[in-house]
C-alpha positions in Angstrom: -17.9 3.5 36.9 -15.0 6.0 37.5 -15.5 9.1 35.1 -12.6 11.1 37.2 -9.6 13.0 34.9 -7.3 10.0 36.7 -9.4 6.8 35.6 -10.1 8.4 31.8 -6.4 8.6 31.6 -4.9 6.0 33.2 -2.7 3.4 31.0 -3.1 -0.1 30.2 -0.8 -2.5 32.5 0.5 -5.8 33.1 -2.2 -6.4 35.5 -4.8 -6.1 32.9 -3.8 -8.4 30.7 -5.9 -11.4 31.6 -8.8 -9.6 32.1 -8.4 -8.4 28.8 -8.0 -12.1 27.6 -11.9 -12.5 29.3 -13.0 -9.5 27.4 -11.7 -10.4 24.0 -13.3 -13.9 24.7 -16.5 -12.3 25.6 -16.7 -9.2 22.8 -16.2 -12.8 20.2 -18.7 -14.1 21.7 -21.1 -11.5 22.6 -22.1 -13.1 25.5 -20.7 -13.4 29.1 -22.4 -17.2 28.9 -20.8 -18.4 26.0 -17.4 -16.4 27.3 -17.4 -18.4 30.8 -17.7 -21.9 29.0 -14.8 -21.5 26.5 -12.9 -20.1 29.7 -14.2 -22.5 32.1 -15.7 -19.7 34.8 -18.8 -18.9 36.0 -20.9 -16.2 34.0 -20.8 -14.0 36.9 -17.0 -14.3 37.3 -16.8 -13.0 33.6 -19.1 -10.3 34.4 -17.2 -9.2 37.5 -13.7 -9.3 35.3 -15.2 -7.1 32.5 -17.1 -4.4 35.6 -13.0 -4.2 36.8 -11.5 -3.5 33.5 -14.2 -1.2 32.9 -13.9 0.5 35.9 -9.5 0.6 35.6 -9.8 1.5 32.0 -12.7 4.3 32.5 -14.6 2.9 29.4 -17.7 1.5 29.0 -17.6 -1.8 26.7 -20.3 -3.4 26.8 -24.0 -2.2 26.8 -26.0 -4.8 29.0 -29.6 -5.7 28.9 -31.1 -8.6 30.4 -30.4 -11.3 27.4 -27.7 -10.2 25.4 -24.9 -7.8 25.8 -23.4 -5.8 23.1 -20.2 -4.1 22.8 -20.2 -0.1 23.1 -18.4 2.1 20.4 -15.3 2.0 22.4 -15.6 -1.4 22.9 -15.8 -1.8 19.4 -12.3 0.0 18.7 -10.9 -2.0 21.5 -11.6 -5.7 20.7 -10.8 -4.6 17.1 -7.0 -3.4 18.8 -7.2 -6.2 21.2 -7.6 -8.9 18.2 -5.0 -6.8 15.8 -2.7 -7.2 18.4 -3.3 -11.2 18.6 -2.6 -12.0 15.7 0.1 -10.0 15.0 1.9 -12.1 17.9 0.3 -15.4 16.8 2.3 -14.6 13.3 4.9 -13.7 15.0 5.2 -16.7 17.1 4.7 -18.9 13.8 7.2 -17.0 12.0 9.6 -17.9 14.6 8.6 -21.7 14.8 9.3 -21.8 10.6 11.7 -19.7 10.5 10.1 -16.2 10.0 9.8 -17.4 6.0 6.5 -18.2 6.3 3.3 -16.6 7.0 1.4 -13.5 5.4 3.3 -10.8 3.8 0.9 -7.5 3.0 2.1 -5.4 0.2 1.2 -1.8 -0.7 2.2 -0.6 -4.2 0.9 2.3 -6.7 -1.0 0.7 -9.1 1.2 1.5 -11.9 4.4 -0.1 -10.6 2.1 -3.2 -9.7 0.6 -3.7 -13.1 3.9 -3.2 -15.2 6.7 -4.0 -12.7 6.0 -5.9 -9.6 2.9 -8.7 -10.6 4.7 -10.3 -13.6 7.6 -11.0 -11.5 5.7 -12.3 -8.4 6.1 -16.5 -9.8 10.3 -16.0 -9.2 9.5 -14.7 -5.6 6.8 -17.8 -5.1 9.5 -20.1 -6.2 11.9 -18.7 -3.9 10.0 -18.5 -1.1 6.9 -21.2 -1.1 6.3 -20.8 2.3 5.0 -16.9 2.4 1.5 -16.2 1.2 1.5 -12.4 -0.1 -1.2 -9.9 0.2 -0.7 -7.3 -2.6 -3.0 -4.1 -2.2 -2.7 -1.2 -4.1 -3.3 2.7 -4.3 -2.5 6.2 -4.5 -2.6 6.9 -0.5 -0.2 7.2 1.3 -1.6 5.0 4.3 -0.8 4.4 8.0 1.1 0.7 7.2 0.4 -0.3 11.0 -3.2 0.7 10.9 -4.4 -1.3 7.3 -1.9 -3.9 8.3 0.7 -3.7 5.7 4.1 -4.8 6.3 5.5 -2.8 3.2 4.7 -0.5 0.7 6.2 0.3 -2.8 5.6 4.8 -3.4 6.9 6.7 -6.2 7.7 10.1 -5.4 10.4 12.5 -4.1 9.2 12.9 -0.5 9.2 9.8 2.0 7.4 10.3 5.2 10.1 10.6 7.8 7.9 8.1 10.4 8.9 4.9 8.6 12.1 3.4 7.0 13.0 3.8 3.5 15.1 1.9 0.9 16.1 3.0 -2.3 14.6 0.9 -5.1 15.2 2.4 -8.7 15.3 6.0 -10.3 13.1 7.1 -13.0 12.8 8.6 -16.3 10.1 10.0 -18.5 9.5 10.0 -22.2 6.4 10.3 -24.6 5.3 7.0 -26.2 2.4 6.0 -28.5 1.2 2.9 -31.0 2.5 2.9 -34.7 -0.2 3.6 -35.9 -0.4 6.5 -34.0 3.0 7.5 -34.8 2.0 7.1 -38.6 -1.1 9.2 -38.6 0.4 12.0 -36.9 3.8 11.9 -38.4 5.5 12.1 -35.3 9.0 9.8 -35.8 11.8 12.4 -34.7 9.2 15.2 -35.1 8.2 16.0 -31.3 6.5 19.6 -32.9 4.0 17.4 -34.2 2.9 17.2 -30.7 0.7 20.2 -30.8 -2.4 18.3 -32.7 -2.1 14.7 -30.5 -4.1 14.0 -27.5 -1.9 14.0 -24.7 -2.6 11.3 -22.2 -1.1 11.9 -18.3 -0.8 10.7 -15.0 -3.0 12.9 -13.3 -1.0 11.4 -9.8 1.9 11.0 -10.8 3.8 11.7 -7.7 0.7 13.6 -5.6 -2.7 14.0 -5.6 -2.9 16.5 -8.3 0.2 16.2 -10.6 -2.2 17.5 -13.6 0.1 17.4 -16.5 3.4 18.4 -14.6 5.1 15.4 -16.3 4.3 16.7 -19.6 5.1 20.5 -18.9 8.3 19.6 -17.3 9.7 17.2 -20.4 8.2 19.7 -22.8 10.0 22.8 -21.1 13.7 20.2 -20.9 13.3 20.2 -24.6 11.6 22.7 -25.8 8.9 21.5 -27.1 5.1 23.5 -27.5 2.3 21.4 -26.5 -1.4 21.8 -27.6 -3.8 24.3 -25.7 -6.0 21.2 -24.4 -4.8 19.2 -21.2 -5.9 16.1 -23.1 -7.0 13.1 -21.4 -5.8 12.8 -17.4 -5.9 9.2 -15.6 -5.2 8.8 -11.8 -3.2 5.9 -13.0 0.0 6.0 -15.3 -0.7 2.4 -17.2 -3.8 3.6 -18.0 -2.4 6.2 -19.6 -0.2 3.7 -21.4 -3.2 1.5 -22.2 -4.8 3.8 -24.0 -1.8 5.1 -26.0 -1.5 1.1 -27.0 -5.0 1.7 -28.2 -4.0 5.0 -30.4 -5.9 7.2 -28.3 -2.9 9.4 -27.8 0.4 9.8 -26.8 1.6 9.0 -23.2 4.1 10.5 -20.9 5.6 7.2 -19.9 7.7 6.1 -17.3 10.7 4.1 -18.8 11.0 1.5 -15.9 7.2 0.7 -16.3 7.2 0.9 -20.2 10.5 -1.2 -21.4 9.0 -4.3 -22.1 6.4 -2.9 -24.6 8.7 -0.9 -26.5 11.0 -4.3 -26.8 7.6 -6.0 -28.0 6.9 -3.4 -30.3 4.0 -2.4 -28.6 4.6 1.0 -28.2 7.6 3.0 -29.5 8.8 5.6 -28.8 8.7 8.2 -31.3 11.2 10.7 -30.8 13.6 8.1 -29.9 15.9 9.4 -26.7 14.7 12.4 -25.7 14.0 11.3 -22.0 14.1 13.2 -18.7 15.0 11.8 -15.3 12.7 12.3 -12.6 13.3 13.9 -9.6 11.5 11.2 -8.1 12.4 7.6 -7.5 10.8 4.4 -6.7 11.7 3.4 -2.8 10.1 0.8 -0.3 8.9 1.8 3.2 8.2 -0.1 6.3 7.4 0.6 9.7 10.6 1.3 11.8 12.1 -1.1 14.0 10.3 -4.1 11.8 13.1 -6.0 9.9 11.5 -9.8 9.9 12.9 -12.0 7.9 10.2 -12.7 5.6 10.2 -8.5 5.2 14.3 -8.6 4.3 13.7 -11.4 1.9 11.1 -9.5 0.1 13.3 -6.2 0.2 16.1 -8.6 -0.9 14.6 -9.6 -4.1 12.9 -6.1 -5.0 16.5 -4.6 -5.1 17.5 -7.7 -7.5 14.7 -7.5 -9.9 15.4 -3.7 -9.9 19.1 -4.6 -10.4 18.3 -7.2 -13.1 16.1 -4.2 -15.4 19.3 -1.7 -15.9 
């Protein structure tokens, strides 16, 4: 097999292509026998194919022994490319046939906004658009779309990556909230002093990795207001933090957009009434550059209505 600089660096071309077709059928298969029925050859005339590519590509993919072959580690991260690649243009290609309205959509979102915002809303979007099956996935990453698949993501924070397009969804603004009962027992209605003996509850990622109690410290410092000596009770979620304020642990820093509803229930209130502070940060979709598909638009579309819809 070539190992010289020129064969370890030479790039993939049109010539390749069908012998990359045998390769995928083979790496499914894991066998050159199996391979040369589906693609009506002999199992030598697999063999041979896979020896060239090896030899163009300079890359072992296959380990052979006499009654099986298995693929190598590099062969591995190739069929996984190789298949990646397929069906990405198989959705493609049926997007086109229907459309583009159809098909998988993958959505990223921080949990938060998915719990309070986004997932109560998704039966409007089904109606609308019957045809698209959605993926929704969530974290506090900030993940390579192309690579985990994901045709959008939904990030709250103040710094988009510039690799990948952005659209503005919605601002923010923070403000403590807390049960009733809470409210009661700590005599906190219009008395944000009182703060100094409650369990604060935080977003511990609130717009990074480490946030701490940044939201707290920068509302407290807007107003003027001391806070106790403890750090209180962080979460790497901010409904969780809500959760537990609904449960009178504590109070929560909470983000207006995420809590609305509650306070209209009378879930949560919010105790010192309009003392809120807007973020720097805002809510914003990304998506891979260059990627505007229909079915993507659509989704965009209705995310910017819903966000409309909440002011």
């Amino acid at each position: 097999m070539e190992t010289s600089r020129e064969g370890r660096n030479r790039l993939l071309n049109g010539w390749q292509l069908s012998k990359l077709y045998t390769f995928e059928v083979a790496a499914r298969h894991q066998s050159f026998a199996l391979a040369a029925d589906e693609l009506s050859l002999s199992p030598s005339a697999v063999s041979h194919r896979i020896n060239q590519l090896e030899e163009e590509l300079g890359i072992q993919l296959f380990v052979r022994s006499h009654r099986k072959v298995e693929l190598t580690h590099e062969g591995k991260r190739v069929f996984w490319a190789l298949k990646s690649s397929l069906d990405t243009l198989n959705q493609e290609i049926l997007d086109i046939k229907n459309q583009e309205l159809s098909g998988v959509l993958t959505v990223y979102s921080r949990p938060s906004i998915a719990q309070c915002w986004l997932v109560p809303a998704l039966g409007d979007f089904t109606q609308r658009y019957p045809a698209i099956s959605l993926t929704i996935l969530t974290g506090n990453d900030n993940l390579n779309l192309q690579r985990a698949g994901i045709d959008l993501a939904l990030y709250f924070d103040d710094a988009p990556s510039s690799q990948l397009s952005h659209h503005f969804l919605m601002d923010e603004a923070i403000l403590p909230v807390c049960s009733p009962e809470y409210a009661r027992r700590f005599e906190l209605n219009s008395r944000p002093a009182q703060l100094r003996h409650c369990t604060l509850l935080h977003d511990r990622q609130a717009w990074s990795n480490d946030s701490g109690t940044d939201e707290w410290y920068s509302w407290a410092q807007q107003f003027g207001i001391e806070l106790p000596a403890s750090t209180g009770i962080g979460f790497d979620r901010s409904d969780l933090a809500v959760i537990a304020a609904m449960n009178h642990v504590g109070v929560a820093m909470g983000r207006k957009r995420l809590v609305q509803k509650r306070l209209e229930r009378g879930e949560l209130i919010a105790p010192f009434g309009e003392k809120t502070l807007k973020c720097h940060q805002h809510y914003y979709i990304s998506t891979l550059s260059g990627r505007q598909w229909p079915k993507i638009d659509a989704f965009i579309s209705w995310l910017k209505n819903l966000a409309e819809e909440a002011k």
